[in-house]
Legacy VTK file of the C-alpha trace (Angstrom):
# vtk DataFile Version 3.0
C-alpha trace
ASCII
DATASET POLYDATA
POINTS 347 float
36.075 -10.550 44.419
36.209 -8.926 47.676
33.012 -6.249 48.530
32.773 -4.448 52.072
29.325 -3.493 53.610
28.086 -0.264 54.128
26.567 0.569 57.704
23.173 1.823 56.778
22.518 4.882 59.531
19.066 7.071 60.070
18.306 9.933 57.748
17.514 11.501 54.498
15.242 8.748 52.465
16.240 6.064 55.498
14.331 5.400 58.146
15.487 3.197 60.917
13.519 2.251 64.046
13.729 -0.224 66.571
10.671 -0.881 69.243
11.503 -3.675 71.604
12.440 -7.116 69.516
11.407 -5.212 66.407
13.960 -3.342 63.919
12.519 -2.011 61.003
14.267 -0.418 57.597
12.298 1.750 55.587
13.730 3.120 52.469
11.850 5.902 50.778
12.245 6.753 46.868
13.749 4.151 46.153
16.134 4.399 42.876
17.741 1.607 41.030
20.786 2.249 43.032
19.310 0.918 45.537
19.320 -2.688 44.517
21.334 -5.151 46.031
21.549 -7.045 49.280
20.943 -5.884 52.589
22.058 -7.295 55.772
20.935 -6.876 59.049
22.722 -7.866 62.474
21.860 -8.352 65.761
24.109 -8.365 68.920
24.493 -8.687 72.776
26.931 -10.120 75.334
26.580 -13.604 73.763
27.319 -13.267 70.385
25.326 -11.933 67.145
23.519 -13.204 64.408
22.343 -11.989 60.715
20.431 -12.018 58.124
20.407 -10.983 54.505
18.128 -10.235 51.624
17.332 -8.650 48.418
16.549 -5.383 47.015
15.857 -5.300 43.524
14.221 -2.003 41.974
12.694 -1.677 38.330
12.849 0.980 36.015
9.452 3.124 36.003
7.714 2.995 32.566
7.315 6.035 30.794
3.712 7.232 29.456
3.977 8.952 25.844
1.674 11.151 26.078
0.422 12.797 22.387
-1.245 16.038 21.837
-0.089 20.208 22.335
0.394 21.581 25.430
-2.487 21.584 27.008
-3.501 18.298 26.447
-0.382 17.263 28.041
-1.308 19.103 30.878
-4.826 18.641 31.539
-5.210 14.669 30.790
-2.892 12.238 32.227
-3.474 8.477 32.040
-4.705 6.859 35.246
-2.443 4.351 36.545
-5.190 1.732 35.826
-6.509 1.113 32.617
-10.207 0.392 32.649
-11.771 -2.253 30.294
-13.547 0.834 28.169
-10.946 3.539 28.524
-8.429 5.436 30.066
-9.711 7.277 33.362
-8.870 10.964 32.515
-6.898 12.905 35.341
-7.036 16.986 34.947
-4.566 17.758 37.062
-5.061 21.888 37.619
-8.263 21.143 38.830
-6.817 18.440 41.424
-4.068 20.223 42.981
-6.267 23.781 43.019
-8.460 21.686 45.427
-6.154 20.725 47.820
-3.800 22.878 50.291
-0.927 24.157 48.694
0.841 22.313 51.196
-0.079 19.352 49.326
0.820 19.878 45.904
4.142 18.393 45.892
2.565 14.872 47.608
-0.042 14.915 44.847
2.413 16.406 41.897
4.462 13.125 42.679
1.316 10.611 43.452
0.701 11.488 39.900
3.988 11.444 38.312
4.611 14.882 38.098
7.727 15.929 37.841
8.983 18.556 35.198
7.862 21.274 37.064
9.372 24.142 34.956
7.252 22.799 32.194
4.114 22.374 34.335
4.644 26.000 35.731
4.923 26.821 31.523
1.500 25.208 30.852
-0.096 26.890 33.620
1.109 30.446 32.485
-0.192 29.214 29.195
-3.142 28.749 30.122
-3.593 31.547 31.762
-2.993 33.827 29.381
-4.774 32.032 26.420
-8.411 31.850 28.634
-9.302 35.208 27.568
-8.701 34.366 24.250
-10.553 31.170 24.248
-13.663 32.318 26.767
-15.840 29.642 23.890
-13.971 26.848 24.887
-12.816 27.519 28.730
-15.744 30.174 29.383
-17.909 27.435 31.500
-14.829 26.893 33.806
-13.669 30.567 34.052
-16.794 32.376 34.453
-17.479 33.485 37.880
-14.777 32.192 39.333
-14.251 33.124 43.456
-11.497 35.084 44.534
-10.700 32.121 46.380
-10.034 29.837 43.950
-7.904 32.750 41.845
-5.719 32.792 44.715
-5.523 29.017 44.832
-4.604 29.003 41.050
-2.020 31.668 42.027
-0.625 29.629 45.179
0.135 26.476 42.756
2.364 29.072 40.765
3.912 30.434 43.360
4.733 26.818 44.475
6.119 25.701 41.380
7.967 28.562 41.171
9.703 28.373 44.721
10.127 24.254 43.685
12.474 25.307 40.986
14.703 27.738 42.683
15.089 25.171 46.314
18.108 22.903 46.175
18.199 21.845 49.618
15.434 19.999 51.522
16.391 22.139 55.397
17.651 25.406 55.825
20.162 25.298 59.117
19.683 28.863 60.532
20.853 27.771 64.151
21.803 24.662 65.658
20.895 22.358 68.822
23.215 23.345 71.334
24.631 21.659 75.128
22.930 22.217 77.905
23.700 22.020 81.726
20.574 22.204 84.657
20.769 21.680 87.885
18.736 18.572 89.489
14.892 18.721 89.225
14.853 21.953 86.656
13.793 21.849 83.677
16.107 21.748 80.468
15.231 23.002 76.849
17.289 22.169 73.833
15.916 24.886 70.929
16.920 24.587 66.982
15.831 26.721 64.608
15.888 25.063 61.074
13.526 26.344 57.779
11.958 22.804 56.376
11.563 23.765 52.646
9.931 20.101 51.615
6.750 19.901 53.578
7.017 16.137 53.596
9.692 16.411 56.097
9.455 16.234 59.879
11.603 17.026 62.774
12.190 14.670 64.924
13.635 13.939 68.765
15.915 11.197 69.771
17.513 10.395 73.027
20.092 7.909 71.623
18.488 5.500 69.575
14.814 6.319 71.171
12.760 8.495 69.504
10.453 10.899 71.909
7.140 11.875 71.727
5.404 14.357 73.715
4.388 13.204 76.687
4.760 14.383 80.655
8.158 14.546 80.700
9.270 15.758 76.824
7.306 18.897 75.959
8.143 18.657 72.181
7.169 22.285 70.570
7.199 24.222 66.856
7.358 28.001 66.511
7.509 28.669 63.091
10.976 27.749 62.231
12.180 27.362 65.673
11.763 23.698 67.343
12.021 23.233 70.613
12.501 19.869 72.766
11.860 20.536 76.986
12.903 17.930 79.663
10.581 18.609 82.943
12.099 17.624 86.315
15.604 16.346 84.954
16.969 13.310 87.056
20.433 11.941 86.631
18.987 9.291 84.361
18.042 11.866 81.731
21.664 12.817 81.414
23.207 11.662 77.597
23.192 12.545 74.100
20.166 14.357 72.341
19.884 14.442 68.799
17.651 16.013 65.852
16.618 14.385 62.646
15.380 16.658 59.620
15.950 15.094 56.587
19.456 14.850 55.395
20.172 17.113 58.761
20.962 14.906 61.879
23.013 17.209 64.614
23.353 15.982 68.421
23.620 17.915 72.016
24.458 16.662 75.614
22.474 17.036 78.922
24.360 17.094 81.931
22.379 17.488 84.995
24.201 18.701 88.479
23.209 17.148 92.013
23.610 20.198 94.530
25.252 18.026 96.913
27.557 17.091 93.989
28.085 20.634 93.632
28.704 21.900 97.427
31.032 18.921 97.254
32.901 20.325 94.279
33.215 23.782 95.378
34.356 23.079 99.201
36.840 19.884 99.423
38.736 21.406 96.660
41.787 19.075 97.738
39.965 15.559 96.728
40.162 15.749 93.331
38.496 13.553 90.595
40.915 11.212 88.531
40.882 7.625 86.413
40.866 4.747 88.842
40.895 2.647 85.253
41.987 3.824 82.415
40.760 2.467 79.163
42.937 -0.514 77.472
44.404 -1.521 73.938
41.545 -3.305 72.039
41.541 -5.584 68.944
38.844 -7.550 67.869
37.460 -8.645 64.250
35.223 -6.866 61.946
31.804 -6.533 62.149
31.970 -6.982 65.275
31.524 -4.812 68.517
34.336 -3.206 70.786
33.333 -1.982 74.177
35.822 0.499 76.300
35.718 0.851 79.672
37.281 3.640 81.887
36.936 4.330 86.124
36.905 7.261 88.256
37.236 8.039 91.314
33.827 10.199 92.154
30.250 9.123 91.553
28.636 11.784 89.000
31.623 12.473 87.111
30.703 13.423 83.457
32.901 11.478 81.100
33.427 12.561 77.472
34.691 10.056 74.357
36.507 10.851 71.280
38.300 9.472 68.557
41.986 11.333 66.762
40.656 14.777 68.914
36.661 14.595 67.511
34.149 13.928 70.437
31.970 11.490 69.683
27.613 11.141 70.232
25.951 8.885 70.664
24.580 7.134 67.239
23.742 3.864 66.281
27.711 3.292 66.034
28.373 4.658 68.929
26.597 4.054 72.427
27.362 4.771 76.032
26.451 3.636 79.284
27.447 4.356 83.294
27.282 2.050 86.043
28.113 3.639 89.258
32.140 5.082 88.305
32.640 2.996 85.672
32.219 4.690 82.013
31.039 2.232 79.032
31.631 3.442 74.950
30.476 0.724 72.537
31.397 0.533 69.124
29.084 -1.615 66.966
29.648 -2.916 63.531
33.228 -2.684 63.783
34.873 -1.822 59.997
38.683 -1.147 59.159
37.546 2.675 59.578
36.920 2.840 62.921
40.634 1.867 63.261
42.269 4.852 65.548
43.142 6.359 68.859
40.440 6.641 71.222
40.535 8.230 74.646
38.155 9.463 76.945
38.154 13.283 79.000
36.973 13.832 82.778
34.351 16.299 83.765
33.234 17.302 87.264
31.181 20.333 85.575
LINES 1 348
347 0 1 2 3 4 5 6 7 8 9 10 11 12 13 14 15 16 17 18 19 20 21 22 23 24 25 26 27 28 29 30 31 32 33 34 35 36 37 38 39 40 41 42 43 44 45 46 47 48 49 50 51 52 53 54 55 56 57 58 59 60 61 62 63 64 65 66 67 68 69 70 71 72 73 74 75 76 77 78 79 80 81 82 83 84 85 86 87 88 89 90 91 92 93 94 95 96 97 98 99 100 101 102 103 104 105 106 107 108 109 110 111 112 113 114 115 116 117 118 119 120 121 122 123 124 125 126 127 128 129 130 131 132 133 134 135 136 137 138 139 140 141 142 143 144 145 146 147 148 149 150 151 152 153 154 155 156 157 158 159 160 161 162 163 164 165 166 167 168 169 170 171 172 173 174 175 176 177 178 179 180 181 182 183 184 185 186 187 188 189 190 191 192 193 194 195 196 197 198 199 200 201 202 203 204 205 206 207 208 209 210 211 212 213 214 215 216 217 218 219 220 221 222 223 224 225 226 227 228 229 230 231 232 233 234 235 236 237 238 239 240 241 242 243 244 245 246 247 248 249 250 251 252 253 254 255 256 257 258 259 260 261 262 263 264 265 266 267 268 269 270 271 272 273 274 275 276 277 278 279 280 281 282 283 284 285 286 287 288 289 290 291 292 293 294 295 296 297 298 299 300 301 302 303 304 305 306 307 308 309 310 311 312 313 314 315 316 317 318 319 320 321 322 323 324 325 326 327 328 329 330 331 332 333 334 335 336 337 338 339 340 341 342 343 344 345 346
């Protein structure tokens, strides 16, 4: 039987990062359909090498739990059975006390997940303490406003869990930019993160950025904001942002003045390919590097495959060195099978 691998790429539940000789793959949630074998492969200029291993997930074991309503509410089993008896969990009373930020992390730390019958017990409850002030009065009476408004935050959060189907909410995407030499450059999205476990992230290629000197890396409410101080040549390439299941990309030119003057007033010399790129054929799972010349330092060179421009990913990477233009494709697979050309940009 013939079987064909699937590239694995950053995103959703994966997490893939590389720091120096280190690659890591980090799979989050995992389901049973994620068994199976993974493979992971290393290249450079002399060859590549692999390696593979196993994945094999188990079904989680389901807790019967007897009793009405209630009970099933306020006492779980602890994951750990003591010698004597079951540990007792209520579970109102441990996700009132934490930041309704939280709840979901804790809901699921605990094995909560039928929310629209959680959110039923609660309203249950709630209406049957007046009724049963002999049995509840000790834990009702006196209650704070505070903690009312706690109680009324975990509805309102189970309530908005039910209704969400998607993890981000794309209200306005990262967009090109073009500074001059030295200026500063801000790329701005403005995306509504409805899953507080998830995190925006930065990537210049494969890197990802933290804040430091030269990336200011900013939230305002939904709008995210990356800023490049004192952009160099070097800083030119492919920016991308990770949400969750959202990954979108954006390219940074930056303009030398002289560059520019040069452009504007010898209007005669005019850029073209000194090289173009070449027919390629190599064997899968392997890596195919074009390469392209020009006849002017600076030139911004742009790669696509059948009309779509491509950014820079982990199956795609690019590189300059001096006039000549670099695009890499790694992992080769019969779908990456196409035209490919590249487009000239003195910007």
């Amino acid at each position: 039987m013939k079987g064909k691998w699937r590239q694995i790429n950053h995103g959703g539940r994966i997490v893939v990062e590389q720091k120096g000789q280190e690659a890591k793959l980090e799979i989050r949630e995992v389901t049973r359909t994620d068994s199976g074998q993974y493979r992971c492969v290393a290249t450079n200029k002399h060859g590549e090498i692999e390696c593979t291993t196993n994945l094999e997930v188990e079904g989680k074991k389901e807790v019967v739990i007897e009793g009405d309503l209630r009970s099933k509410l306020k006492k779980v089993p602890s994951k750990q059975k003591e010698p004597e008896e079951d540990k007792q969990i209520d579970i109102v009373e441990l996700l009132k006390n934490v930041d309704p930020k939280e709840y979901e992390k804790y809901a699921r730390m605990y094995g909560i997940t039928d929310y629209r019958g959680l959110l039923q017990a609660i309203e249950f409850i709630k209406k049957m303490k007046a009724e049963e002030t002999h049995r509840f009065g000790a834990e009702y009476e006196g209650r704070r406003p505070e903690e009312e408004k706690d109680f009324d935050d975990l509805v309102s959060f189970l309530q908005q869990r039910m209704t969400q189907t998607e993890p981000v909410t794309l209200i306005k995407d990262v967009e090109d930019q073009t500074v001059m030499k030295k200026k500063d450059a801000q790329f701005e999205c403005e995306i509504k993160i409805n899953y507080p476990e998830i995190q925006l992230s930065w990537y210049k290629g494969t890197e990802k950025l933290e804040p430091s000197d030269k990336y200011d890396i900013r939230i305002e409410e939904d709008r995210h904001l990356l800023r490049i101080s004192n952009c160099q040549p070097e800083d030119q390439g492919n920016y991308r942002v990770v949400c969750g299941p959202h990954i979108s990309g954006a390219k940074l030119i930056v303009i030398e003045p002289i560059v520019e003057r040069h452009l504007q007033t010898i209007s005669a010399q005019k850029i073209k390919f000194t090289k173009t790129i070449q027919d390629i054929v190599v064997n899968e799972n392997q890596t195919a590097t074009f390469e392209c010349e020009v006849s002017f330092d600076g030139a911004i060179v742009s790669w696509y495959k059948d009309n779509f421009e491509l950014q820079e990913s982990y199956k795609y990477s690019f590189r300059t060195e001096g006039r000549r233009h670099f695009m890499t494709i790694n992992n080769v697979t019969a779908e990456d099978e196409g035209d490919y050309y590249c487009n000239l940009c003195t910007c």
